[in-house]
MIKE-581287 format. One record per residue (C-alpha): residue in one letter; x, y, z. Coordinates in steps of 0.02 Angstrom, whole numbers, plus 50000, padded with zeros to 5 digits. Example, Ala and Ser with C-alpha at 12.3 -4.5 7.8 and 13.67 -1.06 7.14 Angstrom:
2
A506154977550390 S506844994750357 
// end
This chain:
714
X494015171151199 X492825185751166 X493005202151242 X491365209151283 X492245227051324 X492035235451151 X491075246951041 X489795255151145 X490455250651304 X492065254951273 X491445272751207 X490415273051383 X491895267651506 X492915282451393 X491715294751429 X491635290551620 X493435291551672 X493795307751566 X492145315051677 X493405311151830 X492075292151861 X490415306651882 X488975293851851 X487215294551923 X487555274951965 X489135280552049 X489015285452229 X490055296552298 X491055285452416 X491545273252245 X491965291052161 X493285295452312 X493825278552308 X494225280752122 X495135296252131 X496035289552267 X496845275952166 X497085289952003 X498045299052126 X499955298352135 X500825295252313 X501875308652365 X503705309652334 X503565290352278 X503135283352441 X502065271252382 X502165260552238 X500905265852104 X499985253752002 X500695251151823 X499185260551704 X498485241551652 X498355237651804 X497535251351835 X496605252551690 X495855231751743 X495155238151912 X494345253851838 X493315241151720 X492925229151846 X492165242851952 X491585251251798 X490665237251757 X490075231551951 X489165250551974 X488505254651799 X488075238051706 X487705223351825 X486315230351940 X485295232951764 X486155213551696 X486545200051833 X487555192651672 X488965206351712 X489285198051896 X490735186351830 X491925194551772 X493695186851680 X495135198751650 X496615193551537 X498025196551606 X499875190451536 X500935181851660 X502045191851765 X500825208351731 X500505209951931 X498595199751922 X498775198152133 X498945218152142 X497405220252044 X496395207452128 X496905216952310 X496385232452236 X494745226152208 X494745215952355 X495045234352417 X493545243752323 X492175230552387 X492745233052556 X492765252752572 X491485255552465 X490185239352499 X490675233352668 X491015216952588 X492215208652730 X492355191952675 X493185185652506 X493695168552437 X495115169352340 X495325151152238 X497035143752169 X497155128152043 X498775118952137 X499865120852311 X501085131352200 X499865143452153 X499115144952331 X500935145652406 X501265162052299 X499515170852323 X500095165152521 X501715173752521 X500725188952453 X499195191152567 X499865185252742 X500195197352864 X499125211752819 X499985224552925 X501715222652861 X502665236852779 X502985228352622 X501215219252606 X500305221352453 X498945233552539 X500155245952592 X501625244452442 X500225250952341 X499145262252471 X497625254652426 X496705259352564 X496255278852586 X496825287152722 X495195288652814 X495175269652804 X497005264252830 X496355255652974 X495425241352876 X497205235052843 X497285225153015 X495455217352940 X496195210252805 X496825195552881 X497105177552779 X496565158852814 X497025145752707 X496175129952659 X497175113852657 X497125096352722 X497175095752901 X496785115552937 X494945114953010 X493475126752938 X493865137653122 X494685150453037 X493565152952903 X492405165053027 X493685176853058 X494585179652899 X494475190752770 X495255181752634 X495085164752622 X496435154152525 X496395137252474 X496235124452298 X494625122252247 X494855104252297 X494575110652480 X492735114152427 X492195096852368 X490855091352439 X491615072752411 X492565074252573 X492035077652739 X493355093452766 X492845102552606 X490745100452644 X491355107152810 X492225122352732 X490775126052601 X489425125452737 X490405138252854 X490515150252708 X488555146752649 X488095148352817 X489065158252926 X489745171052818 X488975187252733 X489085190752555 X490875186252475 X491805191852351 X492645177652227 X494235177352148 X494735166052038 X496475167251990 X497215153551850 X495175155051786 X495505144751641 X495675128651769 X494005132951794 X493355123951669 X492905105551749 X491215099951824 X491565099051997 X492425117251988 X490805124451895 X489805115452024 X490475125252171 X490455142452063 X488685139952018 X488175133952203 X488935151352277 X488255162952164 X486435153752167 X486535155352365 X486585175252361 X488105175852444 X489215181952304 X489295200652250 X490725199852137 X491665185652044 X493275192151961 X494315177651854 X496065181551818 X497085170851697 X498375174251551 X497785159751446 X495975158051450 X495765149851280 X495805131051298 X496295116451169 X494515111051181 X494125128651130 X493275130251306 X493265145751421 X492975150051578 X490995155251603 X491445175151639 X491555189251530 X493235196351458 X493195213951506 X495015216251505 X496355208051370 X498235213651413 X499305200751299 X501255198151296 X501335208351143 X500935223351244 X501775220251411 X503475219251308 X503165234551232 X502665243051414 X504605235151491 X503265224451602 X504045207651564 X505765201151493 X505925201551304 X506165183051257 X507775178951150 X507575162851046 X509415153250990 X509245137450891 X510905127050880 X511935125350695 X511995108050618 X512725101650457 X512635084150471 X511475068850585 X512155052050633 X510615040750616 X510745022750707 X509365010450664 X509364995950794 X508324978450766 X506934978050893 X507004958550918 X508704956550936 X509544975650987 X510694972650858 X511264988950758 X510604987350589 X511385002550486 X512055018150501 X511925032050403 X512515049750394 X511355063750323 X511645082450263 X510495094050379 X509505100050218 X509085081850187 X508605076950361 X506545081650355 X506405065350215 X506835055150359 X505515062650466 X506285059050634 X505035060750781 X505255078750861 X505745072851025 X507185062450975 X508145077850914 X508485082151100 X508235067451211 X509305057651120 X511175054551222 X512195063951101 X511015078651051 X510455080651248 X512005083551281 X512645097451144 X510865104251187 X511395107551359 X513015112851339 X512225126851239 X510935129551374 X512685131551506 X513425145451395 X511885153951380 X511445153251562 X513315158551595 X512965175051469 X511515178051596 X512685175551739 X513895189451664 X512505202151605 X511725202151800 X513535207151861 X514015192751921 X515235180251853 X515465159851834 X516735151451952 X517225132551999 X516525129652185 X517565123552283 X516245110552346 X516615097952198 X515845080352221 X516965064452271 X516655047752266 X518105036252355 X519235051452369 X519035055852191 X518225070952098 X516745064952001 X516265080151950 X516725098151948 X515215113252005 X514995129151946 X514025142552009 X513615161051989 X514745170152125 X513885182352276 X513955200352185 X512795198952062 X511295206752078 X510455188852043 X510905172752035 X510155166851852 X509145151251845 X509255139151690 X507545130151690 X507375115951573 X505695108751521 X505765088351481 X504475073851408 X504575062151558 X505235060951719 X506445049251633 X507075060951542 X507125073451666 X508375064651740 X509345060951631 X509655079951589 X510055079451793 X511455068751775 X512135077651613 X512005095951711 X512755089351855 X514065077151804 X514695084751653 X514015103051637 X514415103551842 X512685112251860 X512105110152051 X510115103851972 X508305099352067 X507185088951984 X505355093452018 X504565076052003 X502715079452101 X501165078452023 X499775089352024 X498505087952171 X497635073152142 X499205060452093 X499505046952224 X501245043352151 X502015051052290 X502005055352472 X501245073452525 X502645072052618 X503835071952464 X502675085752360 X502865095952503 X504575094252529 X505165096452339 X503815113552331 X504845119252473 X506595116852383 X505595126952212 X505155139852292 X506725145052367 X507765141852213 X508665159752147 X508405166652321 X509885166652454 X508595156052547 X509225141852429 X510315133952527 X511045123052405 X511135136052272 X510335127252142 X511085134651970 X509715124351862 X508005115851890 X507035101851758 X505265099851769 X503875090351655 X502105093551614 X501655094151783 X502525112951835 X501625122551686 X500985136551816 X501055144451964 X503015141351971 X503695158451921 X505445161251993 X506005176751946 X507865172651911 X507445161351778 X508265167251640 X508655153851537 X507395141051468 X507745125651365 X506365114251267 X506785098451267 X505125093951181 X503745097451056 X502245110151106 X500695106251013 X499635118651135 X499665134851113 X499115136851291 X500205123651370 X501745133151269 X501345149551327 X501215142451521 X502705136251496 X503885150851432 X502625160751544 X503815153551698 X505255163851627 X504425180751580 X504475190551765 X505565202551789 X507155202951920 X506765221651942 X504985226051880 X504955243451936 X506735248151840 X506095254351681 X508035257051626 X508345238051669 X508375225951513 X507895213551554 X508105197451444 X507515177951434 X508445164851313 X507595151151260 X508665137651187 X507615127051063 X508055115450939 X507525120250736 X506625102150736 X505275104350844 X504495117550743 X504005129950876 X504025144150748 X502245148050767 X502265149450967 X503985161250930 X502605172250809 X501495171150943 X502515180251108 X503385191350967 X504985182951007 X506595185750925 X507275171350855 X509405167350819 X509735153850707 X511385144550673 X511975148050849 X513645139750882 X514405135251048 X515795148851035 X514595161250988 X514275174951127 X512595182851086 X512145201551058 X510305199851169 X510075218051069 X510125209250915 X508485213950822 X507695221050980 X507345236750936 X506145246451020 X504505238650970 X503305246950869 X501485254050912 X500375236550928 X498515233050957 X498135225251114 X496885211951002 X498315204550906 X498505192751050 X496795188251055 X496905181050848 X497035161750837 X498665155650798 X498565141150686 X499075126950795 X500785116650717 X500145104050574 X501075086650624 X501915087250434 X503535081350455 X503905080850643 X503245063750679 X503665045850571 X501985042050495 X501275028050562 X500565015850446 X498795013350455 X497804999350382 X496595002550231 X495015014550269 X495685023350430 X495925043150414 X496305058150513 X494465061750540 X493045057050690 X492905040850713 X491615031350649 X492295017050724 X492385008550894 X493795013850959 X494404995950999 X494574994050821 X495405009650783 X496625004850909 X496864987750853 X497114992650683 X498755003150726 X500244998550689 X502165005650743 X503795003950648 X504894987150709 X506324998150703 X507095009550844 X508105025650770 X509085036350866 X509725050650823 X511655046450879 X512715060850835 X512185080150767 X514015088050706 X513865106350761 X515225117650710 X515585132550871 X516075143050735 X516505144450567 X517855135550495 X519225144650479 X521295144550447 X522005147050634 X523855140850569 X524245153550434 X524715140150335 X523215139750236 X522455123550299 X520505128050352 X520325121650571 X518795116950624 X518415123650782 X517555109550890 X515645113050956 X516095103451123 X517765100551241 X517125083651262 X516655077551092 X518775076851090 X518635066951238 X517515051951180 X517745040351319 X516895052651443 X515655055251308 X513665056551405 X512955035751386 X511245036551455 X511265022951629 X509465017151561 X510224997951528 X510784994251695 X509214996051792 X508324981551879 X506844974551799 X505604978951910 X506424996851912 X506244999451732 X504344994151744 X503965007051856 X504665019451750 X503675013251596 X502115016251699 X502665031751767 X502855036251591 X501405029651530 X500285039251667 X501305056251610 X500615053751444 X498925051151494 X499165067851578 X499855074751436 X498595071051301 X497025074951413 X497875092351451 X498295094351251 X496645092151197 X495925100851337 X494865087051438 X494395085951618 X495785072951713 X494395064851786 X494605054051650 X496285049051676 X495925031351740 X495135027351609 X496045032051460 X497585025051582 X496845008851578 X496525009351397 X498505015551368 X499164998851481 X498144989051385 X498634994251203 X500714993951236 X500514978351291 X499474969551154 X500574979351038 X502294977151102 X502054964751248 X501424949951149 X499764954051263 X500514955151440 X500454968151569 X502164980351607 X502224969251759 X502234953251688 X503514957151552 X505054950751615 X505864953451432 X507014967751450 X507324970551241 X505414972651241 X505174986051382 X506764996251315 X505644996551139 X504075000751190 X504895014051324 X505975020751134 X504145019451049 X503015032051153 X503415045251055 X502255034750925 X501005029251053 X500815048151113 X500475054950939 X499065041350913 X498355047451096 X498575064251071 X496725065050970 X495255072151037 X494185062150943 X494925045851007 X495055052751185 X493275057651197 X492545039251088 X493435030351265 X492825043351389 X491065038251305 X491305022451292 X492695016751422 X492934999251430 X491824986951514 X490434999651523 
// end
């Protein structure tokens, strides 16, 4: 995205700080409130704002007094802001500047999603509190400590009423609660039009902004008069659609940066050491194994083995994991704290099933492993591997995002409850690891999480950084001393080395299971960079050699279509074969002569690869039918999320290019029935093993946006 703050204006916003903010446009009360925030507390009694902070509000007001009342194209405002860089300080200290120095007493403060608003909750309720964000940071003067009590929160959500709306300052809620489309949230929009004076807007997760209906309500409050100020706050503006927020960039502070500044962890990437694959090929009619065939690492990308695979597999899952547990247990020993066996192991008919391990009290944390999956399939089945084997107490965060009907708001609540305790003592359960799918990409930031492992593909540069953006707060932001450290676990075969380039990760190949890692390895302190690195376009990952290419009849090619799409579609075809990848041979460390006789010892990656009768099997065959159809449709409706998200369209459209999904796996591996009709259990378990196919055909813009033009029986 384009930031408008440079050249001239940059040279002018220079000029007015180092004149201590003297500006005919300036009045004096903005001037005092200025100094007062340039001002140091005394003897530390207040928290001071870190200088980007700092330097963000000084813009925004910079740009509020000097440029807007000469260019109404200045009122919207977007500042750029990496994740975990303290965007809810800023946007109080603003919230702050329009009150003292505008008499602006009402502001509307807008989240994308229930975890978002829950946060910004936690942070704004109870004004008059000790530890609340207006007095950690004194950001009211002294003459006008007083406006604390004012600053009092409602928020919007089903079931609340539009009462409170009159006498709050700061009005929380999803955007959702503004929709005209219901009777609650034409309720809540007419209060504000019509009872309230002029607002201030805050847009926080701005890059959500981008959908009709979200515009709509933007546009309708800033063409009524009421709004003085809109301020959008985001870390990932840019879009896959290469769409942005309608607000000017004033501010850019990128990961790059808030490393260098101790503001958020470094991030410590560890890929695993293989020297050899166990490939199984399986026939699709009759699930009977067809060959086998062992193949040197170096030789594995002729296969071209879809990137997924590599760690949802049984056998790779579980060496991935096991990693994942010695990494998280590193994290568990550098917070002071150390690993032992709880003495609340799980029975079943008197006997242990498994064993639980857990960070012990004395730490200064508890560490959190979080571990990002494909489906909620495969979500769970990392579960049952981190709790049965690994003996990692795990939650599964299975909602989806505001509009989903899979579930009870009953259950979303319940499960946002659980997520937002976990790595507090509030966690009652004392959750050592949580797995979550597309749906948790923001809002979810749990400081303890100090361990992150892929187990898939990113082809979004923004959906990658949301993701590892879960992971990047810091335990103790205020200790400069404090290194502070997040390991990602990732596997070499999903090819993540340009999102690695991007965060200025360090990244540790080779990694065996024995191996305890040096997290100062190669994290030296960073040199001198320029804040607009982080604005220049990555090149997003070409799909060379992480997919199987599908075959594709004569005269179809990787360009717009030209075609209906119902030909295009028709025209695909998928391999009749299912591979898995059924054993990766890791060695924990080098081999080595531990007899003195001479003869070399292999030291084994895993305790239970010598134990194969416990070894992981995935429970996915003995499911009922009408179980496993669910599942597939569940699955089916992820990807739909998925590829819309990818390719950055609105999920208004998810219906439709739902409908058109159903439709094509079951002409194409149903013989032409529906998931529900298929009673054929050998064809649901291939088209379930076959969606990484189907998703890379879906995952097109051009294709997505040909249905959404032309949806069927339009």
């Amino acid at each position: 995205m384009f930031n408008s703050f440079h050249g001239q204006t940059q040279k002018t916003f220079q000029g007015w700080v180092s004149s201590s903010f003297r500006s005919p446009a300036v009045s004096d009360p903005v001037r005092d409130y200025l100094l007062h925030l340039a001002v140091e507390s005394p003897a530390g009694k207040y928290q001071a704002l870190w200088p980007h902070q700092r330097e963000a509000v000084l813009r925004a007001i910079f740009v509020n007094e000097i440029f807007k009342p000469h260019d109404a194209g200045w009122k919207d405002l977007l500042l750029n802001v990496v994740t975990g860089g303290g965007k809810t300080t800023i946007i109080a200290a603003i919230m702050a500047y329009l009150r003292v120095c505008h008499e602006i007493r009402s502001f509307l403060l807008l989240s994308p999603n229930t975890i978002v608003r829950e946060r910004l909750r936690t942070d704004f309720e109870k004004p008059s509190r000790d530890d609340s964000v207006w007095r950690r940071f004194n950001l009211f003067p002294p003459e006008f400590a007083h406006f604390v009590h004012d600053m009092t929160l409602h928020v919007l959500q089903p079931g609340a009423g539009s009462a409170g709306i009159r006498s709050a300052a700061v009005m929380l809620g999803n955007i959702h609660q503004l929709y005209t489309s219901s009777s609650q949230g034409a309720e809540n929009l007419g209060v504000i039009l019509n009872h309230l004076g002029r607002i201030g807007v805050f847009n926080d997760e701005a890059h959500n902004t981008v959908a009709p209906k979200y515009d709509e309500i933007l546009d309708l409050l800033s063409r009524s008069g009421k709004t003085v100020l809109r301020v959008d706050t985001t870390a990932t503006p840019d879009r896959a659609d290469s769409e942005t927020p309608r607000s000017r960039m004033i501010y850019l502070y990128g990961i790059k940066e808030a490393v260098k500044d101790g503001i958020i962890k470094t991030v410590y990437v560890c890929q695993p050491n293989i020297k050899t694959v166990e490939l199984t090929y399986t026939d699709t009619e009759t699930g009977q194994v067809v060959r086998v065939e062992e193949v040197p690492w170096e030789e594995i990308d002729a296969k071209q083995i879809p990137a997924t695979k590599w760690v949802t597999s049984p056998k790779p899952l579980r060496q991935q994991l096991e990693m994942a547990k010695r990494r998280w247990m590193e994290q568990v020993k550098r917070s002071g704290g150390k690993v032992v066996e709880s003495s609340e192991n799980v029975k079943i008919g008197g006997q242990a099933k498994w064993r639980r391990f857990e960070a012990q009290e004395g730490g200064r944390y508890r560490p959190i492993l979080f571990v990002v999956a494909v489906s909620i399939k495969d979500a769970y089945n990392a579960k049952r591997v981190l709790e049965e084997e690994l003996g990692l107490k795990t939650f599964v965060i299975a909602s989806k995002d505001e509009e989903a009907t899979d579930i009870s708001p009953e259950q979303r609540k319940s499960e946002l409850e659980v997520a937002m305790t976990i790595g507090t003592e509030v966690d009652k359960e004392r959750h050592s690891a949580v797995v979550s799918v597309l749906m948790l990409r923001e809002g979810w930031d749990v400081k303890a999480v100090s361990v992150i492992t892929l187990l898939r593909k990113f082809s979004s540069k923004v959906y990658g950084q949301q993701v590892i953006g879960r992971g990047l707060r810091r335990v103790f932001p205020r200790k400069e001393d404090e290194k502070e450290r997040l390991i990602v676990v990732d596997h070499p075969k999903l090819d993540h080395e340009w999102l690695w380039q991007m965060i200025d990760a360090y990244v540790k190949t080779d990694v065996g299971i024995q191996d305890e890692l040096d997290l100062d390895e190669g994290l030296e302190e960073p040199e001198e960079v320029d804040a607009s690195e982080d604005k220049i376009d990555i090149p997003e990952p070409t799909d060379e050699g992480d997919e199987i290419v599908l075959p594709e009849p004569p005269g179809i090619e990787d360009k717009p279509l030209e075609q209906d799409w119902t030909e295009y579609l028709t025209a695909i075809q998928y391999p009749r074969e299912r591979i898995a990848v059924t054993r990766e041979d890791r060695t924990g460390e080098s081999e080595r002569d531990l007899t003195g006789t001479g003869f070399v010892t292999t030291v084994a990656y895993s305790d239970v690869e010598k134990k194969a009768a416990e070894e992981f099997i995935p429970p996915k065959e003995a499911i009922p039918i009408d179980q496993r159809q669910k599942e597939l449709c569940d699955q089916l409706f992820d990807l739909t999320v998925e590829v819309l998200f990818n390719n950055g369209l609105p999920m208004s459209g998810r219906a439709v290019i739902y409908k058109v999904l159903l439709t094509h796996v079951g002409d194409k591996f149903l013989g032409g029935q529906t998931i529900g009709q298929c009673n054929s259990e050998s064809q649901l378990l291939f088209l379930q093993d076959s969606l990484h196919y189907v998703r890379r055909v879906f995952d097109r813009q051009e294709l997505l946006k040909a249905i959404l033009d032309k949806p069927p029986n339009a």
